[in-house]
ROSE-4610 file (N, C-alpha, C; in Angstrom, 1 decimal, always signed):
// ROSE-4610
residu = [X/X/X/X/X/X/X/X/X/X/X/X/X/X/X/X/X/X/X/X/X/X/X/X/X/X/X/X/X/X/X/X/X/X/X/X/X/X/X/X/X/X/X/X/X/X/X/X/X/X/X/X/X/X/X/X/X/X/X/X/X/X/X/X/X/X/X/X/X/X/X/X/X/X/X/X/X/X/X/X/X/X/X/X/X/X/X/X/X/X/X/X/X/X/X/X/X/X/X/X/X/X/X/X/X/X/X/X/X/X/X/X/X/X/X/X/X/X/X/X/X/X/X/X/X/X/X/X/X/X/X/X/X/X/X/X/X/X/X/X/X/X/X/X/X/X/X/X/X/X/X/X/X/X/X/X/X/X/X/X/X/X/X/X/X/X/X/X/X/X/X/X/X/X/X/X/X/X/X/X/X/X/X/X/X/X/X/X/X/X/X/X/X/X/X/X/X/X/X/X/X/X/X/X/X/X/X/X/X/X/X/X/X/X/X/X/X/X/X/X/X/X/X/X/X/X/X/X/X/X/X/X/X/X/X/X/X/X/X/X/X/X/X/X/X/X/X/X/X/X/X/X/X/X/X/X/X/X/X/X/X/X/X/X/X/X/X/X/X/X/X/X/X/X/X/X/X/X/X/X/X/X/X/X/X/X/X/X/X/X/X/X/X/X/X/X/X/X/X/X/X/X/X/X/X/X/X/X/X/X/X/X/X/X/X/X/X/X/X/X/X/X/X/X/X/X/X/X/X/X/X/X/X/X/X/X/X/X/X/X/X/X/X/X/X/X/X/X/X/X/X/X/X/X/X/X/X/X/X/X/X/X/X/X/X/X/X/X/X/X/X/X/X/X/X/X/X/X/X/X/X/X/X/X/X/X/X/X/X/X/X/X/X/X/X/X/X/X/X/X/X/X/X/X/X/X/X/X/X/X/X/X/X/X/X/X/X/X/X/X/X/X/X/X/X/X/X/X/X/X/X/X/X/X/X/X/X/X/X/X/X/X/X/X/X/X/X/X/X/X/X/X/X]
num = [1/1/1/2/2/2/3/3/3/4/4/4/5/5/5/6/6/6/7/7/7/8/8/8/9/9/9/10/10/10/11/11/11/12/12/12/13/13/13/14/14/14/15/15/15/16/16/16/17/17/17/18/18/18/19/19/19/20/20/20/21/21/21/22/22/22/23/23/23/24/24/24/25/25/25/26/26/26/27/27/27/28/28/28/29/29/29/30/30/30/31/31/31/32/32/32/33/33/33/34/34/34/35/35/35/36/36/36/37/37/37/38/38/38/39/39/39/40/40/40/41/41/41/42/42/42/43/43/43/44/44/44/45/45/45/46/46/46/47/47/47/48/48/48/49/49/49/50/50/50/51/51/51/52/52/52/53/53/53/54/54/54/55/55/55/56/56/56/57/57/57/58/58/58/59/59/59/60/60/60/61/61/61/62/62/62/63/63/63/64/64/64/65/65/65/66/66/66/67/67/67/68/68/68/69/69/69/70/70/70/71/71/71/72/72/72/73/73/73/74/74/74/75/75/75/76/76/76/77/77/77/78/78/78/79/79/79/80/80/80/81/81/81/82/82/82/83/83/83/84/84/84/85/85/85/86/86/86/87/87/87/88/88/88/89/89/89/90/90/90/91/91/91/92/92/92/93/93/93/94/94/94/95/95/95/96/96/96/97/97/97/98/98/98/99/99/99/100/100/100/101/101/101/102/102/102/103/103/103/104/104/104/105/105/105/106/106/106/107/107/107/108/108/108/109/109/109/110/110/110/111/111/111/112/112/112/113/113/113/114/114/114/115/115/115/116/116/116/117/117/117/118/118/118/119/119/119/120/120/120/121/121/121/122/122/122/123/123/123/124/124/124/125/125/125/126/126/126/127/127/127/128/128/128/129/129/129/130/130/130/131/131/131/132/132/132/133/133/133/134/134/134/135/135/135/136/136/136/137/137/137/138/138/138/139/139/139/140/140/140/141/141/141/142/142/142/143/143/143/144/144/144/145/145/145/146/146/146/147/147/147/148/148/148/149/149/149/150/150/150/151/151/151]
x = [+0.8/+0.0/+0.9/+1.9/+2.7/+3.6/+3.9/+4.7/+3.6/+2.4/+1.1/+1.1/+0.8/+0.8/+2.0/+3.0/+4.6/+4.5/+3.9/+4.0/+2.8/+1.6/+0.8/+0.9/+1.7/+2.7/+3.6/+4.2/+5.2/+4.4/+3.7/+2.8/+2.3/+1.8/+1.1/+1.9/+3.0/+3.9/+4.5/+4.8/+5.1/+4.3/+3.0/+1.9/+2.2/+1.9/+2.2/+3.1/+4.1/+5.2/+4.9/+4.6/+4.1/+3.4/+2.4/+1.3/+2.0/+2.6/+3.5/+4.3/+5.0/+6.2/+5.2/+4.3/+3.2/+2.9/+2.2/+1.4/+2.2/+3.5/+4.6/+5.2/+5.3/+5.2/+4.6/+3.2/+2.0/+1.6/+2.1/+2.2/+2.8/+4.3/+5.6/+6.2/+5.7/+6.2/+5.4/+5.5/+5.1/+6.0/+5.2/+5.8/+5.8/+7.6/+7.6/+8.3/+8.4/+9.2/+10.2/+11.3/+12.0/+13.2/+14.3/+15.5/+16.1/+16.9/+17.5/+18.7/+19.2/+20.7/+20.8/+22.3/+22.7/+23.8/+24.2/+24.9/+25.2/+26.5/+27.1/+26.7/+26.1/+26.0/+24.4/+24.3/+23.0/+22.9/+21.6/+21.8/+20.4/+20.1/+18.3/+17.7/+16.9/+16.0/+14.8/+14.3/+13.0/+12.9/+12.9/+13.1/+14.1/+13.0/+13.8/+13.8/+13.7/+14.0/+15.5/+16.2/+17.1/+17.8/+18.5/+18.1/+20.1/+20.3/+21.3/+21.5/+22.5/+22.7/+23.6/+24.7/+26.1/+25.6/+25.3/+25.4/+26.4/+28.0/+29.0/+28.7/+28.2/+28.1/+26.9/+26.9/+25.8/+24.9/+23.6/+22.6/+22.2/+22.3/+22.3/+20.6/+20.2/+18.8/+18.7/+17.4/+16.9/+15.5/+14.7/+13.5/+12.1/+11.5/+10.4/+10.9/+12.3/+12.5/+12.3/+12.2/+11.8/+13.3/+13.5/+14.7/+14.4/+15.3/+15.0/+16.1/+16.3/+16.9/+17.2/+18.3/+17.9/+18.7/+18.3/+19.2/+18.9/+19.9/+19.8/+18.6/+17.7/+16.8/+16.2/+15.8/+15.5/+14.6/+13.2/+11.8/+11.8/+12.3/+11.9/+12.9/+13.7/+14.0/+13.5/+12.5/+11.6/+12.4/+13.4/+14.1/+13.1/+13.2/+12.7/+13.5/+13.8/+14.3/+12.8/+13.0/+12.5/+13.2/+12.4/+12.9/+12.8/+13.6/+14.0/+13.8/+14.4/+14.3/+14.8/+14.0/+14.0/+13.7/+14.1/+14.0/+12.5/+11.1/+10.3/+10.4/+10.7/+10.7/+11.4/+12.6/+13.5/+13.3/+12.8/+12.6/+11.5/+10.5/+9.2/+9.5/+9.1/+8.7/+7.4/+7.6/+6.8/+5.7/+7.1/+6.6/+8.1/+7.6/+8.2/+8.5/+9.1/+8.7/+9.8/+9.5/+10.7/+10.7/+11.7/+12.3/+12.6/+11.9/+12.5/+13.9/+15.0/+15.6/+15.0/+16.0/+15.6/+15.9/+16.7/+16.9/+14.9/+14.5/+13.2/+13.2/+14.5/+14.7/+13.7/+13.5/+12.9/+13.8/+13.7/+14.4/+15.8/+15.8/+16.9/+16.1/+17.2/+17.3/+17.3/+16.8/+16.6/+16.3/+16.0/+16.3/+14.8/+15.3/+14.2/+14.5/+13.6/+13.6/+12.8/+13.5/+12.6/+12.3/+11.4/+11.4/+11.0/+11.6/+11.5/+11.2/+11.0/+10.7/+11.4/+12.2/+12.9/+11.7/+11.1/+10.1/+10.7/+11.6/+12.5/+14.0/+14.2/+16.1/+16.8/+18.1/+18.8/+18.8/+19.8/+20.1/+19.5/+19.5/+18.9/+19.6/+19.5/+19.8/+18.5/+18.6/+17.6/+18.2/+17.9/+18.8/+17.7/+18.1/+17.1/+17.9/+17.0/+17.5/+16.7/+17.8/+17.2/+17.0/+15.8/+15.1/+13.9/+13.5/+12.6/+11.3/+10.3/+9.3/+8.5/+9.1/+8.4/+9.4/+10.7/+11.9/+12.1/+11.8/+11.3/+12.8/+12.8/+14.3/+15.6/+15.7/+16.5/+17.5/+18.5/+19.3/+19.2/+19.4/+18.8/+20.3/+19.9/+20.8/+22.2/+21.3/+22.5/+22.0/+22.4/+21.9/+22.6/+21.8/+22.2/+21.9/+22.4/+22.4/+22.5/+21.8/+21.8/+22.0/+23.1/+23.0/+22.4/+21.4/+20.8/+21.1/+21.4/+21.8/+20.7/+19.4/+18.2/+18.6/+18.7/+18.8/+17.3]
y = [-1.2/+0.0/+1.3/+1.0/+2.4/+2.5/+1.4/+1.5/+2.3/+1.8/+2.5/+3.8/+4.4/+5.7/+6.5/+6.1/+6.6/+6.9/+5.8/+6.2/+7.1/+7.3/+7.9/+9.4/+9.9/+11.4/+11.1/+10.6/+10.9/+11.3/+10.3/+10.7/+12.0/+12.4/+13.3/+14.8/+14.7/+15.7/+16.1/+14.7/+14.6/+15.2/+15.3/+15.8/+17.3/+17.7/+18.9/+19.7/+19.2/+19.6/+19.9/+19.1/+19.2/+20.3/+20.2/+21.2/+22.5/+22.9/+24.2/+24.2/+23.7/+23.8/+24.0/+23.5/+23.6/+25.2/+25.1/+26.4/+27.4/+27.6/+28.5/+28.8/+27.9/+27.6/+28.4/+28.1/+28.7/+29.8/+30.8/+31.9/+32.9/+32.3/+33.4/+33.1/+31.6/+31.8/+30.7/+30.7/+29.6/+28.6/+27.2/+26.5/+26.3/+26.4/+26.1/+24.8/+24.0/+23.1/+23.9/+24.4/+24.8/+24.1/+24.5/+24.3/+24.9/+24.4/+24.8/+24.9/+24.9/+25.2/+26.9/+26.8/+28.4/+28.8/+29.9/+31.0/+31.5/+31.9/+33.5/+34.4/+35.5/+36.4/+36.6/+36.7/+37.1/+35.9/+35.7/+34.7/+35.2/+34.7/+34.9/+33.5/+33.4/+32.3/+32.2/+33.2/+32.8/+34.9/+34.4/+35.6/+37.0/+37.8/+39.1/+39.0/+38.3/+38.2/+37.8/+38.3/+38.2/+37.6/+36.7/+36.0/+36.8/+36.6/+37.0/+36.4/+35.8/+35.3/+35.6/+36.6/+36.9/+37.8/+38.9/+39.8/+41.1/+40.4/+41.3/+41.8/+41.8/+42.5/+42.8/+44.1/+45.1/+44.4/+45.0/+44.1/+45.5/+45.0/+46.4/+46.0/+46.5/+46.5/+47.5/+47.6/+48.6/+49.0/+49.8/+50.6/+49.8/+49.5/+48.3/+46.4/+46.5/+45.1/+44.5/+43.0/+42.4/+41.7/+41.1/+40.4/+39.4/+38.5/+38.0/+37.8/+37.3/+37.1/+36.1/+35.2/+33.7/+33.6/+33.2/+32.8/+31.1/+30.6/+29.1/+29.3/+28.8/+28.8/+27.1/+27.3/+25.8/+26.1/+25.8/+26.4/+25.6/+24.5/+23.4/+24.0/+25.0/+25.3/+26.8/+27.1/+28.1/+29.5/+29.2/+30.3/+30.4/+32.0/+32.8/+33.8/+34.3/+35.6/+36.4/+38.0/+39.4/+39.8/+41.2/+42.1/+43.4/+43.8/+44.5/+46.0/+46.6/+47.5/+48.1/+48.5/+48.6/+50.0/+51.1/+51.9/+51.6/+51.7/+51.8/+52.5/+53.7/+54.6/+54.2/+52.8/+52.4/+51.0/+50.1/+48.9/+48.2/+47.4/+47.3/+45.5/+45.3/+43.7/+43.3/+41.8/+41.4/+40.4/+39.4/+38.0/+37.3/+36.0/+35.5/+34.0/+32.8/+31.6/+30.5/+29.5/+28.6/+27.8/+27.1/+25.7/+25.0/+24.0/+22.7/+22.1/+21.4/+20.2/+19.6/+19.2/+17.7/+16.4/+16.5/+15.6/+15.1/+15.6/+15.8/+15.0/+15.2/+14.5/+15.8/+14.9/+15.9/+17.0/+18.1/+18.6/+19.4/+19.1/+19.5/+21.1/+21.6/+23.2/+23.2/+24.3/+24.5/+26.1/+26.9/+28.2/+29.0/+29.9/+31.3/+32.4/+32.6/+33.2/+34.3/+35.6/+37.0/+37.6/+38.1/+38.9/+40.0/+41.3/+42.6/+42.9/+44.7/+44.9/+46.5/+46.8/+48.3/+49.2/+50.1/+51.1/+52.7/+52.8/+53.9/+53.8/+55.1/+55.0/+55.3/+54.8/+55.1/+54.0/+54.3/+53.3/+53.0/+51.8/+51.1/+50.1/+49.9/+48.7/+48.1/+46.9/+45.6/+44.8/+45.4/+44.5/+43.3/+42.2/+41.2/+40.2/+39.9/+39.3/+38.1/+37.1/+35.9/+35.3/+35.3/+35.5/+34.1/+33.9/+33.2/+34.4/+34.2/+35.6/+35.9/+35.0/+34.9/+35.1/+35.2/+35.9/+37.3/+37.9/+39.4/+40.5/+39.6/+40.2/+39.5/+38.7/+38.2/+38.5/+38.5/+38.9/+38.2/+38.4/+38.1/+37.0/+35.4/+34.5/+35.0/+35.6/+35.7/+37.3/+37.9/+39.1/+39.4/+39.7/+39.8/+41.8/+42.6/+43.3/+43.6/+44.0/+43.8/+45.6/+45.8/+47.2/+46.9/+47.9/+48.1/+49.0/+48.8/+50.1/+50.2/+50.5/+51.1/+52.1/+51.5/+52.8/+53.3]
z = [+0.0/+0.0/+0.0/+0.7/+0.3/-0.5/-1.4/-2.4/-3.5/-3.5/-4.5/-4.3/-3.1/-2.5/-3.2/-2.6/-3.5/-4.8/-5.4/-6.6/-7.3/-6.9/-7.0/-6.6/-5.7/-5.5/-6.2/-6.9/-7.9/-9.1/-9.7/-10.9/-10.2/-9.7/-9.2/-9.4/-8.9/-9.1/-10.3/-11.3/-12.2/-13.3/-13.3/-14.1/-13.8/-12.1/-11.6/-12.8/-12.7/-13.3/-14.7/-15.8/-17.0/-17.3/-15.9/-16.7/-16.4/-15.2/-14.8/-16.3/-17.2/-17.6/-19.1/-19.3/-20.4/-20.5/-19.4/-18.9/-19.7/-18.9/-18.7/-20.4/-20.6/-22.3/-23.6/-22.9/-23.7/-23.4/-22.1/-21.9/-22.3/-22.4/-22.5/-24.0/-25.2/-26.0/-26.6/-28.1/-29.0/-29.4/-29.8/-30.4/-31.6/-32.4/-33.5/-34.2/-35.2/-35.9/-36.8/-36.5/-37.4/-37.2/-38.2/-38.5/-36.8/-36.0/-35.3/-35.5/-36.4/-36.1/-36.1/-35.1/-35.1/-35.7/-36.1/-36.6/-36.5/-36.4/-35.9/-37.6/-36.9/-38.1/-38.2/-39.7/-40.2/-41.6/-41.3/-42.3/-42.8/-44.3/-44.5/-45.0/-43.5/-43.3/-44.2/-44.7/-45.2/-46.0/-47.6/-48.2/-47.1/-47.0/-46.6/-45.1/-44.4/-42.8/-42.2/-41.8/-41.6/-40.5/-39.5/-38.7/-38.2/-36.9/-36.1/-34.5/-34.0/-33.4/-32.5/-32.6/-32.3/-32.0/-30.4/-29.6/-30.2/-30.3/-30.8/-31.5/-32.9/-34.2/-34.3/-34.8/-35.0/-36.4/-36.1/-36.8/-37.6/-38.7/-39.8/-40.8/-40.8/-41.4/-42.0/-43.1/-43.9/-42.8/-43.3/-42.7/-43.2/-42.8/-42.9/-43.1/-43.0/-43.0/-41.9/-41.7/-40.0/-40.1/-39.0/-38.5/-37.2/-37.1/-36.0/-35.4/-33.9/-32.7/-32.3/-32.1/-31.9/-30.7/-29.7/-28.6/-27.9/-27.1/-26.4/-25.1/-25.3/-24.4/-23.8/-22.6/-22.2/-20.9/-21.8/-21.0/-19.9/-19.7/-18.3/-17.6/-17.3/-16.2/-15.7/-16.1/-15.6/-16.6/-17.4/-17.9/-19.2/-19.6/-20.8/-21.0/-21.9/-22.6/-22.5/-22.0/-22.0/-22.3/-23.5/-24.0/-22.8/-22.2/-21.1/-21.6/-23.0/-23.7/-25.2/-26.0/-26.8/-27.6/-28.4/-28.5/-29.6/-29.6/-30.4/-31.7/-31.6/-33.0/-33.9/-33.9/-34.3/-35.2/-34.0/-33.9/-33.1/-33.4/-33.0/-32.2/-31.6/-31.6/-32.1/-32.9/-33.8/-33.0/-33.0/-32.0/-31.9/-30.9/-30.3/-30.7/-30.9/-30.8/-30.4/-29.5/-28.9/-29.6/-30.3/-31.6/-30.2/-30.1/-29.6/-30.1/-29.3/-30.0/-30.5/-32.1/-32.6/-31.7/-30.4/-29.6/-29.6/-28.8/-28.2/-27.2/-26.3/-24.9/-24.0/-23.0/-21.8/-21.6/-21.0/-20.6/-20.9/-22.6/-23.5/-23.9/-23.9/-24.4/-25.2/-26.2/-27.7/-28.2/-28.7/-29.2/-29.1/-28.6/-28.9/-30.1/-30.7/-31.7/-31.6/-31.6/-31.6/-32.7/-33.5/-34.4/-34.2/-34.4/-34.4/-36.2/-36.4/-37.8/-37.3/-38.0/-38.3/-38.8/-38.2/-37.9/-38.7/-38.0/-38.4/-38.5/-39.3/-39.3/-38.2/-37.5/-36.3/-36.2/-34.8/-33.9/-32.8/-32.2/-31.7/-29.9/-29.2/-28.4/-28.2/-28.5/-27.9/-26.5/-26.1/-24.6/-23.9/-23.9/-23.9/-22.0/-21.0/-20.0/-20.1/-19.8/-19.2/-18.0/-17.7/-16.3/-16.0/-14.6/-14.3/-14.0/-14.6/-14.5/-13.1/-12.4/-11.1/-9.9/-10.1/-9.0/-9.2/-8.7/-9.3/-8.5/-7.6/-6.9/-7.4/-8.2/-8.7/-10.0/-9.9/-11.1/-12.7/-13.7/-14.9/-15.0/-15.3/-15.3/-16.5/-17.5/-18.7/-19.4/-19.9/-20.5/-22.2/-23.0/-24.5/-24.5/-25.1/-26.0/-27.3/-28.5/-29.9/-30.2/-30.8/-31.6/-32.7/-33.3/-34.3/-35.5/-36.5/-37.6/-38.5/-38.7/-39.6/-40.5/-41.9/-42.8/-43.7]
């Protein structure tokens, strides 16, 4: 009888968990099937969208083009990338979406992908923290900054 019980708080917890990690999922980002590999640079993913990976190097766009943001993310440990601040008149955010690994092990990390769209000409910082959205006193585990060049 208490081996049943045991395992019945495990399952129990175990679901717990799922649905927290689901939830958390479907709140703070989407799911997509894409190509995950990454890139240093700019690459073009899909016609005129431009995709960037590397913090160091400035992200040079034209004025109505979109671009995206790709960073290592891994939703089961409560972590997300926020966009912390962003100059609007510059650069807009579009949307958001998390690429699983092709592993599709539990628990494996896989990429977030931001897409912004160049609004106006100037410069820009996208400064993006990775954070748990619920430690509110807590420091941001890893932090990106992105210079923007809009012509």
């Amino acid at each position: 009888m208490k081996t049943m019980k045991t395992y019945f708080i495990g399952l129990l917890t175990a679901i717990t968990l799922l649905l927290a990690v689901a939830s958390y999922s479907q709140e703070t980002i989407k799911m997509a099937t894409n190509d995950n590999s990454i890139q240093a640079g700019a690459t073009n993913i899909s016609g005129e969208t431009a995709e960037y990976s590397n913090s160091d190097e400035p992200i040079k766009v034209n004025a109505g083009q979109r671009f995206n943001i790709r960073m290592q993310s891994n939703p089961t440990t409560g972590y997300g990338w926020r966009c912390s601040k962003a100059d609007e008149k510059v650069v807009q955010f579009v949307t958001n979406v998390y690429i699983p690994p092709d592993s599709k092990l539990v628990g494996a990390g896989g990429y977030e992908v931001w897409t912004f769209k160049a609004v106006g000409t100037g410069t820009a910082n996208i400064s993006m923290k990775y954070v748990r959205p619920w430690e509110k006193d807590q420091p941001p585990a890893r932090t990106n900054v992105y210079a923007v060049i809009v012509k």
